[in-house]
VOLO-379491 format. One record per atom (N, C-alpha, C): residue number from 1; residue in three letters; chain; atom name; x, y, z. Coordinates in Angstrom, 3 decimals, m for minus. Example, Ala and Ser with C-alpha at 12.3 -4.5 7.8 and 13.67 -1.06 7.14 Angstrom:
<pts>
num:1&residu:Ala&chaine:A&atome:N&xx:13.190&yy:m5.690&zz:7.800
num:1&residu:Ala&chaine:A&atome:CA&xx:12.300&yy:m4.500&zz:7.800
num:1&residu:Ala&chaine:A&atome:C&xx:13.200&yy:m3.300&zz:7.800
num:2&residu:Ser&chaine:A&atome:N&xx:12.850&yy:m2.250&zz:7.080
num:2&residu:Ser&chaine:A&atome:CA&xx:13.670&yy:m1.060&zz:7.140
num:2&residu:Ser&chaine:A&atome:C&xx:12.900&yy:0.030&zz:7.870
</pts>
This chain:
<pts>
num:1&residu:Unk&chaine:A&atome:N&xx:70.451&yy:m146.307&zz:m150.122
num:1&residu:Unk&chaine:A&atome:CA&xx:70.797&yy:m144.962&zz:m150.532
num:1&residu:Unk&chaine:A&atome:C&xx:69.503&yy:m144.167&zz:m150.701
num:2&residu:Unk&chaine:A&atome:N&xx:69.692&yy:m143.271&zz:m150.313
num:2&residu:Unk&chaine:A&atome:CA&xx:68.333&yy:m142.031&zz:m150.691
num:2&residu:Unk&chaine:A&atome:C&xx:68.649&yy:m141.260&zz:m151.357
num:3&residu:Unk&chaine:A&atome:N&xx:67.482&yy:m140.563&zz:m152.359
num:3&residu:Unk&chaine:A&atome:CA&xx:67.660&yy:m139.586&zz:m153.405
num:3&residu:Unk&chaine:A&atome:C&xx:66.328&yy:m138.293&zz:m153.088
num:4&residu:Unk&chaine:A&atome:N&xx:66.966&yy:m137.814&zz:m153.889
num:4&residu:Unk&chaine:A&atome:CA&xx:65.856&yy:m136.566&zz:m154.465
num:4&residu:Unk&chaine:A&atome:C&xx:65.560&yy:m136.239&zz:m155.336
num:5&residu:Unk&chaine:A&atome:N&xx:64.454&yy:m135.818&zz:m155.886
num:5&residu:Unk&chaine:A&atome:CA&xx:64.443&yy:m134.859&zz:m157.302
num:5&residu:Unk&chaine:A&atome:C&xx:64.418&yy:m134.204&zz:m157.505
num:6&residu:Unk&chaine:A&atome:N&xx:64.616&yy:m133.315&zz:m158.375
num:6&residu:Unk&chaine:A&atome:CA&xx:64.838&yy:m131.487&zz:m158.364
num:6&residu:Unk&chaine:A&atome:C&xx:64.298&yy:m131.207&zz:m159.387
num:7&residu:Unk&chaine:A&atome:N&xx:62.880&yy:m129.567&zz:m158.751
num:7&residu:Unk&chaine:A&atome:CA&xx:62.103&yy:m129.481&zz:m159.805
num:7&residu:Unk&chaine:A&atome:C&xx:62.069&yy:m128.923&zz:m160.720
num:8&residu:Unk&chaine:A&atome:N&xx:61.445&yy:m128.259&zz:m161.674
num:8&residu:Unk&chaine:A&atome:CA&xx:61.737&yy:m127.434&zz:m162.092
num:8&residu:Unk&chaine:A&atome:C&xx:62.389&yy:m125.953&zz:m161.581
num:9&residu:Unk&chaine:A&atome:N&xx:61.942&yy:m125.591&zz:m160.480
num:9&residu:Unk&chaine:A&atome:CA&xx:62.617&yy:m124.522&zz:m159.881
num:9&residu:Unk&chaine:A&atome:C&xx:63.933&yy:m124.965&zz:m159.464
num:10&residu:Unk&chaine:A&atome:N&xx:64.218&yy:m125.616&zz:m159.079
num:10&residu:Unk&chaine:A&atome:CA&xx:66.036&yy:m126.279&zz:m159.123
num:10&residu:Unk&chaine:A&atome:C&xx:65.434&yy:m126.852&zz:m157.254
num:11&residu:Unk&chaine:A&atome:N&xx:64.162&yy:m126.928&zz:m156.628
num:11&residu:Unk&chaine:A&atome:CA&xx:64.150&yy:m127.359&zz:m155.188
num:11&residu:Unk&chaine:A&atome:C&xx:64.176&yy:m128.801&zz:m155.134
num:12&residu:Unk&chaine:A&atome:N&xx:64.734&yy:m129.532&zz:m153.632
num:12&residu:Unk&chaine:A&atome:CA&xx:64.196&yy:m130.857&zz:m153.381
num:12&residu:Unk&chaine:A&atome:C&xx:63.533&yy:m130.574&zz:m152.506
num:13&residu:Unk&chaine:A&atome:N&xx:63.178&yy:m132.066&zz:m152.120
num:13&residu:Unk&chaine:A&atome:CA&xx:62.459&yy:m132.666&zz:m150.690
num:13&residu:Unk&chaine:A&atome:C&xx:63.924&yy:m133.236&zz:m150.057
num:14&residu:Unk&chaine:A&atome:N&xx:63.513&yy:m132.840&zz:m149.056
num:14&residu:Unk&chaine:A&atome:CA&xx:65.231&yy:m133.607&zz:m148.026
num:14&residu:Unk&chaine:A&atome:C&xx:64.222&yy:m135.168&zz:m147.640
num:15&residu:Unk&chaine:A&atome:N&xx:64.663&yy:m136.182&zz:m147.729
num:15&residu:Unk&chaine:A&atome:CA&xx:63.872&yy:m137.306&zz:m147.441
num:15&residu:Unk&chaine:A&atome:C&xx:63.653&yy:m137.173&zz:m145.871
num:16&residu:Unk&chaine:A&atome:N&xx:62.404&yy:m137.634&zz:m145.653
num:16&residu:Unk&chaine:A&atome:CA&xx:62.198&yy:m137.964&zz:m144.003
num:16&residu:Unk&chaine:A&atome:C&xx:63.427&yy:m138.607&zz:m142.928
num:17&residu:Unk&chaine:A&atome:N&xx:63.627&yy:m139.530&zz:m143.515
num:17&residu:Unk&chaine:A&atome:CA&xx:64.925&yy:m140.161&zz:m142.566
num:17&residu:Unk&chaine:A&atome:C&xx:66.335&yy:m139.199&zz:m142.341
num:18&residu:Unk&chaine:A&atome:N&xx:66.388&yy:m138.445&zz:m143.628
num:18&residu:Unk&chaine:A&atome:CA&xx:67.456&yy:m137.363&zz:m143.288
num:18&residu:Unk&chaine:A&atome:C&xx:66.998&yy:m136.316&zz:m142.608
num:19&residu:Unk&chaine:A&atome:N&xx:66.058&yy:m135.869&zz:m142.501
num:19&residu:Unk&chaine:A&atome:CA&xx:65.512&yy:m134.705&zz:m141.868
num:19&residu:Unk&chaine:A&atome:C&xx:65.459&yy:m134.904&zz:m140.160
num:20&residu:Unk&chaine:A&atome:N&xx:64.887&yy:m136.104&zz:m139.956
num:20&residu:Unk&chaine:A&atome:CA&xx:65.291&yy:m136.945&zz:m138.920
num:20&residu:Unk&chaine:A&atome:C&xx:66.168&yy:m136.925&zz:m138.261
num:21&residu:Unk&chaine:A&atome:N&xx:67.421&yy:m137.620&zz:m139.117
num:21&residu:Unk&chaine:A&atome:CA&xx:68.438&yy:m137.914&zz:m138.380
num:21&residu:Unk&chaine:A&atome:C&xx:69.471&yy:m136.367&zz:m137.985
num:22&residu:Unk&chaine:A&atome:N&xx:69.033&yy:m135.597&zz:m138.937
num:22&residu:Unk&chaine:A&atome:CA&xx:69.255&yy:m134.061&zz:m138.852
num:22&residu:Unk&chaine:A&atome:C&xx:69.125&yy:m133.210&zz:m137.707
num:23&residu:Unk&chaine:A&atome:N&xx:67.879&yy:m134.114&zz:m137.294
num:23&residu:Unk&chaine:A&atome:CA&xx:66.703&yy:m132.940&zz:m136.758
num:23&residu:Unk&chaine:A&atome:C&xx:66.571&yy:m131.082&zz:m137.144
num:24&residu:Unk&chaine:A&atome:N&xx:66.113&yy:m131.784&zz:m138.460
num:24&residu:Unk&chaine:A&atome:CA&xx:66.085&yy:m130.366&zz:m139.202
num:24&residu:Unk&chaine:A&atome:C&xx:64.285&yy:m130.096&zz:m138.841
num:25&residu:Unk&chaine:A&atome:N&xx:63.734&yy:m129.112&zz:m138.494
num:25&residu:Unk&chaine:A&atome:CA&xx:61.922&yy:m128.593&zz:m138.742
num:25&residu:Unk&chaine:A&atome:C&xx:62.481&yy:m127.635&zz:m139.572
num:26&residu:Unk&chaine:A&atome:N&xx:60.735&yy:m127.566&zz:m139.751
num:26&residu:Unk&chaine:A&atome:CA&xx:60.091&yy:m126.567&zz:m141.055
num:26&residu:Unk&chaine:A&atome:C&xx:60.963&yy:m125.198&zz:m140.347
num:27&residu:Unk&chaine:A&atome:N&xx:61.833&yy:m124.412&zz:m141.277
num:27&residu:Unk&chaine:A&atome:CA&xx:61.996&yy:m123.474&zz:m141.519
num:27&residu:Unk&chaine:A&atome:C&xx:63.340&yy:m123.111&zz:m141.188
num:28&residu:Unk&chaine:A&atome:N&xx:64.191&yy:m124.397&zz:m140.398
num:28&residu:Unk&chaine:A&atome:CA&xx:65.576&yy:m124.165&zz:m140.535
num:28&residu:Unk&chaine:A&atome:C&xx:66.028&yy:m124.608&zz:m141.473
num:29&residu:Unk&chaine:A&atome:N&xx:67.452&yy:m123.840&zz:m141.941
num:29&residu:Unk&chaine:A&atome:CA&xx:68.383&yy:m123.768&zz:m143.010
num:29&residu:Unk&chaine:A&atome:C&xx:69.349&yy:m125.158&zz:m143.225
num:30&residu:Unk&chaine:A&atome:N&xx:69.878&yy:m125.660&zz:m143.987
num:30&residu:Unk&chaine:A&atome:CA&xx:70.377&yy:m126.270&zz:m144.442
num:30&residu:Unk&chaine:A&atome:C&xx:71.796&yy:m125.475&zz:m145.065
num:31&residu:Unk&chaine:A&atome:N&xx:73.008&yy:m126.030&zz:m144.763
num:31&residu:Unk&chaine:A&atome:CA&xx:73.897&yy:m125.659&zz:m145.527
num:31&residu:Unk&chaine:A&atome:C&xx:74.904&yy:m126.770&zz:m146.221
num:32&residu:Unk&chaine:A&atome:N&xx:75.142&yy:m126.617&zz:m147.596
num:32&residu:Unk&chaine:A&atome:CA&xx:75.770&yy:m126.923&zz:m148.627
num:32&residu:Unk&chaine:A&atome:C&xx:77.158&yy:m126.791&zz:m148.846
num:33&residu:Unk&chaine:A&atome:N&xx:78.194&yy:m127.772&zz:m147.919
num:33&residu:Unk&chaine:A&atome:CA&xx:79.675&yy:m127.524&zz:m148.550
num:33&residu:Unk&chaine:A&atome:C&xx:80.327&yy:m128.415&zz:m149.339
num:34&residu:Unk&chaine:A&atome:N&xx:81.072&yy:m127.757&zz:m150.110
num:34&residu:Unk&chaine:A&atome:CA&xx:81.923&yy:m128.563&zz:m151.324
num:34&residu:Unk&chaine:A&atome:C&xx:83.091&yy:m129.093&zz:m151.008
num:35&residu:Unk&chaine:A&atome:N&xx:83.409&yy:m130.097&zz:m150.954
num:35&residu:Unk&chaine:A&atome:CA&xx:85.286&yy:m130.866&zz:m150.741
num:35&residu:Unk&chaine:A&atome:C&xx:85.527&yy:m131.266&zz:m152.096
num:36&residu:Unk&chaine:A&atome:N&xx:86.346&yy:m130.892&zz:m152.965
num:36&residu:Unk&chaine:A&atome:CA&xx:87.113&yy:m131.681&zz:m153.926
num:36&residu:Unk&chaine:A&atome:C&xx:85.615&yy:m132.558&zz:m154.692
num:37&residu:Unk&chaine:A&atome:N&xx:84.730&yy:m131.235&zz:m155.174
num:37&residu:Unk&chaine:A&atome:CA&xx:83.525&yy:m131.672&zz:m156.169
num:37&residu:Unk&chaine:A&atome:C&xx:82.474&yy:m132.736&zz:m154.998
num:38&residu:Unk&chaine:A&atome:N&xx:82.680&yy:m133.244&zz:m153.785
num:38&residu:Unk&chaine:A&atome:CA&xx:81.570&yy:m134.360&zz:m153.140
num:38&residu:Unk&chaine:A&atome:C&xx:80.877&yy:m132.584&zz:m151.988
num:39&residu:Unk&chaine:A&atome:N&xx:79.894&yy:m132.689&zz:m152.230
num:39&residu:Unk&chaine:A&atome:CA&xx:79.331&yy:m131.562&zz:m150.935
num:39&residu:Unk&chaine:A&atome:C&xx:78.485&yy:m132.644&zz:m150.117
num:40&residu:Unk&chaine:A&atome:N&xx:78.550&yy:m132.167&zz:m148.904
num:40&residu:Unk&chaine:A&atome:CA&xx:77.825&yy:m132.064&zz:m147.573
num:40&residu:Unk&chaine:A&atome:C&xx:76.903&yy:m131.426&zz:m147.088
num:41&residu:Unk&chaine:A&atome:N&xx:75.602&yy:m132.335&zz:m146.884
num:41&residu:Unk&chaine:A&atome:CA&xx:74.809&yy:m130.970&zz:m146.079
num:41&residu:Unk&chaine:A&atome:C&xx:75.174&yy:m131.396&zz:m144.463
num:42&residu:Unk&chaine:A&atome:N&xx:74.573&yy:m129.789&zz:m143.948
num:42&residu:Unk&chaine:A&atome:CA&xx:74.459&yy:m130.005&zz:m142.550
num:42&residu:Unk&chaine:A&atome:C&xx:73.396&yy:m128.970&zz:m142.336
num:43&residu:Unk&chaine:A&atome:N&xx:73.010&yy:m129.294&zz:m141.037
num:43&residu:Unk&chaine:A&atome:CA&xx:72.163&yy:m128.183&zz:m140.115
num:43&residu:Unk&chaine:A&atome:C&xx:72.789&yy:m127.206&zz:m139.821
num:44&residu:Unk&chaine:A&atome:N&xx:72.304&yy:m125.828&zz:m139.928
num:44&residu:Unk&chaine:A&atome:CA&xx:72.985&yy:m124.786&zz:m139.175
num:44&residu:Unk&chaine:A&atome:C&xx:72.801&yy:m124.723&zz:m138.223
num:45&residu:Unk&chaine:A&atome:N&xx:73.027&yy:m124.485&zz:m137.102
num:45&residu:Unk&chaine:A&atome:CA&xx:72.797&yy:m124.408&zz:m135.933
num:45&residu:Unk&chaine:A&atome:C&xx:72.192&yy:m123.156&zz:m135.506
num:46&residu:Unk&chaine:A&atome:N&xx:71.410&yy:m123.240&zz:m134.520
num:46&residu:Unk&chaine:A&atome:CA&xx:70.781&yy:m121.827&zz:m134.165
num:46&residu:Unk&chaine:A&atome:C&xx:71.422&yy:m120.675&zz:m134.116
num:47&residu:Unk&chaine:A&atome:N&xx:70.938&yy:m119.226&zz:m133.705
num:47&residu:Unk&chaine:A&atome:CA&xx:71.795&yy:m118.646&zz:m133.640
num:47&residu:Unk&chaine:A&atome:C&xx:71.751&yy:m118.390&zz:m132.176
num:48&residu:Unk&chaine:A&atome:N&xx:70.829&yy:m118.530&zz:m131.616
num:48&residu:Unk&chaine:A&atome:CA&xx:71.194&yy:m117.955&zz:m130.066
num:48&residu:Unk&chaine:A&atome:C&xx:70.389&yy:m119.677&zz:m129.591
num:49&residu:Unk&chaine:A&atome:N&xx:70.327&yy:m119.857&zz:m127.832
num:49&residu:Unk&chaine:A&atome:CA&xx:70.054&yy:m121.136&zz:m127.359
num:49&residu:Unk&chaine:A&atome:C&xx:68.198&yy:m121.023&zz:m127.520
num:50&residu:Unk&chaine:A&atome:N&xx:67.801&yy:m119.747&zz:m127.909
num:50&residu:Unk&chaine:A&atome:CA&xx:66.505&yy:m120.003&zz:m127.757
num:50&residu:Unk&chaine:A&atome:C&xx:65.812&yy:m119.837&zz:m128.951
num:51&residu:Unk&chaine:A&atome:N&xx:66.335&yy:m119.446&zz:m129.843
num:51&residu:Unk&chaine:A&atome:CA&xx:66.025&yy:m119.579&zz:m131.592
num:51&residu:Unk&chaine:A&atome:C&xx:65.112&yy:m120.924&zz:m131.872
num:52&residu:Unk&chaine:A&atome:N&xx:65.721&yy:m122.073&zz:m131.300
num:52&residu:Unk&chaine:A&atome:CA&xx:64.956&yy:m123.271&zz:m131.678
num:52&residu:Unk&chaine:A&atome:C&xx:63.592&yy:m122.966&zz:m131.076
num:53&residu:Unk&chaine:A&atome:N&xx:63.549&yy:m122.322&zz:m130.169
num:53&residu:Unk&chaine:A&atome:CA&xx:62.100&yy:m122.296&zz:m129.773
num:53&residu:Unk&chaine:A&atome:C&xx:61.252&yy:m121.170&zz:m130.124
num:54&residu:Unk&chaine:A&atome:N&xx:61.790&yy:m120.418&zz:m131.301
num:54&residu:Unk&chaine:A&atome:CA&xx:60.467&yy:m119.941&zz:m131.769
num:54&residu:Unk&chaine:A&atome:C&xx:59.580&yy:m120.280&zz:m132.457
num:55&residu:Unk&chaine:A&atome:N&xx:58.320&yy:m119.762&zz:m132.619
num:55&residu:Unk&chaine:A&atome:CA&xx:57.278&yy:m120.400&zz:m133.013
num:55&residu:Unk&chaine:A&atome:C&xx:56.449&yy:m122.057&zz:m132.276
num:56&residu:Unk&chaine:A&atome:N&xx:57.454&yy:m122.188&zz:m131.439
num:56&residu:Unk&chaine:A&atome:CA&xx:56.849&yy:m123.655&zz:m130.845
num:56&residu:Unk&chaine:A&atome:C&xx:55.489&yy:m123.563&zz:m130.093
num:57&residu:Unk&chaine:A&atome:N&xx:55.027&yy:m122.300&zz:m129.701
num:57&residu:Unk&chaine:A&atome:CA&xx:53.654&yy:m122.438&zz:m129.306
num:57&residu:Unk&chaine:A&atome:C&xx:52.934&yy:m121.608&zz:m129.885
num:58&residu:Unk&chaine:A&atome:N&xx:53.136&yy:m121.738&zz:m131.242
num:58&residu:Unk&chaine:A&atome:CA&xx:51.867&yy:m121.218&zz:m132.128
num:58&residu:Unk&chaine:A&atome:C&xx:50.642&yy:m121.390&zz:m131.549
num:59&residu:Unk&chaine:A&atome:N&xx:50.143&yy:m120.341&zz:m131.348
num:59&residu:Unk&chaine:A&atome:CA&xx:48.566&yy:m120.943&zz:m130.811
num:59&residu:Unk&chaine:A&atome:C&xx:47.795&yy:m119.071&zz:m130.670
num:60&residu:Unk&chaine:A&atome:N&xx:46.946&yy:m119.172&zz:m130.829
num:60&residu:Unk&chaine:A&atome:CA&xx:45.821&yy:m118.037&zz:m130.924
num:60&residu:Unk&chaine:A&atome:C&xx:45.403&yy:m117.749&zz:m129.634
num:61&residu:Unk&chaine:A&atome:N&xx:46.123&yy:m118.357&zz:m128.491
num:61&residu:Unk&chaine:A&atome:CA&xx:45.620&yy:m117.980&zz:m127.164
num:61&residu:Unk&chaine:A&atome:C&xx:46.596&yy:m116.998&zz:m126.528
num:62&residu:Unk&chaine:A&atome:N&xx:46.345&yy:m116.179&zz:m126.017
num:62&residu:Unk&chaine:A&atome:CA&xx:47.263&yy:m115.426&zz:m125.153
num:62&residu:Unk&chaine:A&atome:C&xx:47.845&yy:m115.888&zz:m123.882
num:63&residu:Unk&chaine:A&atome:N&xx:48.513&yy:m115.685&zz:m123.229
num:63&residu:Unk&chaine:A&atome:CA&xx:49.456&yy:m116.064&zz:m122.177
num:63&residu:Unk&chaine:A&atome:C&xx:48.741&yy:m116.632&zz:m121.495
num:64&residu:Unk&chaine:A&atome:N&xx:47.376&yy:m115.897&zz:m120.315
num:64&residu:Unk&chaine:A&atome:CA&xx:46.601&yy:m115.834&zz:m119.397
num:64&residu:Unk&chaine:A&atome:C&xx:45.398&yy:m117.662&zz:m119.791
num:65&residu:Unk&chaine:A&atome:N&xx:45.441&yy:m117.650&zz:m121.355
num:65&residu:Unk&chaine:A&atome:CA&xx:44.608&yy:m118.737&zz:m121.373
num:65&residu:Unk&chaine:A&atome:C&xx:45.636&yy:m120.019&zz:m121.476
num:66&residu:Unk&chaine:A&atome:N&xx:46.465&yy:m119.720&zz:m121.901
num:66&residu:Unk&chaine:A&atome:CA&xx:47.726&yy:m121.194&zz:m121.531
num:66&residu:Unk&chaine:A&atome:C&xx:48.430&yy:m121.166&zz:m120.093
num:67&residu:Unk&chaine:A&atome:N&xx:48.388&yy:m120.137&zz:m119.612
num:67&residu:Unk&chaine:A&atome:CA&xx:48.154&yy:m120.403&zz:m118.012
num:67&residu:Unk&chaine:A&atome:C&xx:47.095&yy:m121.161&zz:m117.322
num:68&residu:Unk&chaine:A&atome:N&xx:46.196&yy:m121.008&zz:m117.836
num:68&residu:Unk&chaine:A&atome:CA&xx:44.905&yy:m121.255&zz:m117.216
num:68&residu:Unk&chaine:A&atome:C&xx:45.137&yy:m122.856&zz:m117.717
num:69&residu:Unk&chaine:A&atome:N&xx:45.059&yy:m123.337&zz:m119.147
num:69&residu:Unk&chaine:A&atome:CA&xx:45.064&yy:m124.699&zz:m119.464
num:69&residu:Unk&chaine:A&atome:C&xx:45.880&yy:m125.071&zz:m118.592
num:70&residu:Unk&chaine:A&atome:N&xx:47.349&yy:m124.868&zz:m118.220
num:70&residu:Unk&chaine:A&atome:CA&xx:47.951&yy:m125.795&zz:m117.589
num:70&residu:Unk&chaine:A&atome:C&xx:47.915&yy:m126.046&zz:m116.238
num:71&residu:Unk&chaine:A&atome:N&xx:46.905&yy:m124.636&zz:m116.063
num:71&residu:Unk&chaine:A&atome:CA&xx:46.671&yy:m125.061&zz:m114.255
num:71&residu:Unk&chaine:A&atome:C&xx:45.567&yy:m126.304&zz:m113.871
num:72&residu:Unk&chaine:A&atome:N&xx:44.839&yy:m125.872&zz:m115.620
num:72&residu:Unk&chaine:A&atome:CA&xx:43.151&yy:m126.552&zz:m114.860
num:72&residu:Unk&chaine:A&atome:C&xx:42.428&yy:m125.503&zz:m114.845
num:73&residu:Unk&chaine:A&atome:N&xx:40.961&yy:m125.611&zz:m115.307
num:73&residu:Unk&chaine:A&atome:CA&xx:40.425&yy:m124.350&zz:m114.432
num:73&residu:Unk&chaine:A&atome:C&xx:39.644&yy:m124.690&zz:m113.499
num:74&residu:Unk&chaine:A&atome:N&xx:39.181&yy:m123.589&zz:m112.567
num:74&residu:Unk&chaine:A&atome:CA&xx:39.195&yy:m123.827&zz:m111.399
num:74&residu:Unk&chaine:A&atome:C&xx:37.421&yy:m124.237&zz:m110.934
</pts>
Protein backbone atom coordinates (compact mmCIF):
# COMPACT_ATOMS: atom_id res chain seq x y z
CA UNK A 1 0.00 0.00 0.00
CA UNK A 2 1.24 3.58 -0.55
CA UNK A 3 0.61 6.68 1.39
CA UNK A 4 1.07 10.32 1.65
CA UNK A 5 1.37 13.07 3.96
CA UNK A 6 -0.33 16.19 4.01
CA UNK A 7 1.29 19.36 4.96
CA UNK A 8 0.58 21.89 6.59
CA UNK A 9 -0.92 23.63 3.61
CA UNK A 10 -3.36 20.59 3.22
CA UNK A 11 -0.66 19.37 -0.16
CA UNK A 12 0.78 15.79 -0.91
CA UNK A 13 3.42 14.16 -2.90
CA UNK A 14 1.57 11.64 -5.32
CA UNK A 15 4.20 8.69 -4.78
CA UNK A 16 6.49 7.90 -7.82
CA UNK A 17 4.94 4.56 -8.71
CA UNK A 18 1.52 6.29 -8.92
CA UNK A 19 2.60 9.05 -10.93
CA UNK A 20 4.02 6.41 -13.12
CA UNK A 21 1.52 4.23 -13.52
CA UNK A 22 -0.64 7.49 -14.18
CA UNK A 23 1.64 8.94 -16.38
CA UNK A 24 0.95 12.07 -14.73
CA UNK A 25 4.26 15.10 -15.48
CA UNK A 26 4.91 18.16 -13.74
CA UNK A 27 2.00 20.33 -14.25
CA UNK A 28 -0.93 18.13 -15.17
CA UNK A 29 -4.03 18.03 -13.04
CA UNK A 30 -5.22 15.40 -11.06
CA UNK A 31 -8.85 14.89 -10.36
CA UNK A 32 -10.60 13.81 -7.12
CA UNK A 33 -14.00 11.79 -7.21
CA UNK A 34 -16.12 10.69 -4.37
CA UNK A 35 -18.35 7.23 -4.44
CA UNK A 36 -20.23 6.59 -1.24
CA UNK A 37 -17.24 8.49 1.07
CA UNK A 38 -14.05 6.08 -0.98
CA UNK A 39 -12.62 8.89 -3.78
CA UNK A 40 -10.56 8.18 -6.79
CA UNK A 41 -7.93 9.93 -8.38
CA UNK A 42 -7.42 10.07 -12.02
CA UNK A 43 -5.57 11.96 -14.76
CA UNK A 44 -7.37 14.47 -16.65
CA UNK A 45 -6.85 14.09 -19.86
CA UNK A 46 -5.62 16.72 -22.18
CA UNK A 47 -7.59 19.06 -23.62
CA UNK A 48 -6.75 19.03 -27.22
CA UNK A 49 -4.19 15.95 -28.86
CA UNK A 50 -1.35 18.40 -28.63
CA UNK A 51 -1.62 19.89 -25.05
CA UNK A 52 0.64 17.01 -23.88
CA UNK A 53 3.22 18.49 -25.85
CA UNK A 54 3.62 21.69 -24.52
CA UNK A 55 6.55 22.78 -23.05
CA UNK A 56 8.40 19.50 -24.19
CA UNK A 57 11.16 21.41 -25.86
CA UNK A 58 11.98 23.86 -23.41
CA UNK A 59 15.13 25.02 -24.59
CA UNK A 60 16.65 28.68 -25.17
CA UNK A 61 17.37 27.89 -28.78
CA UNK A 62 15.25 29.07 -31.51
CA UNK A 63 13.88 26.95 -34.28
CA UNK A 64 16.86 27.55 -36.88
CA UNK A 65 19.42 26.19 -34.07
CA UNK A 66 17.36 22.86 -33.38
CA UNK A 67 17.21 22.55 -37.00
CA UNK A 68 20.63 22.81 -37.37
CA UNK A 69 21.35 20.22 -34.25
CA UNK A 70 19.34 17.70 -35.88
CA UNK A 71 20.76 18.02 -39.22
CA UNK A 72 24.45 18.16 -38.06
CA UNK A 73 26.27 21.04 -38.96
CA UNK A 74 27.67 21.23 -41.95
Amino acid sequence: MLTAKVTSKGQITVPKAVREKLGVREGEELLFEEDRGVFRLRKLPARTKFEKWVGFLKSRKNSDEIVEELRGKS
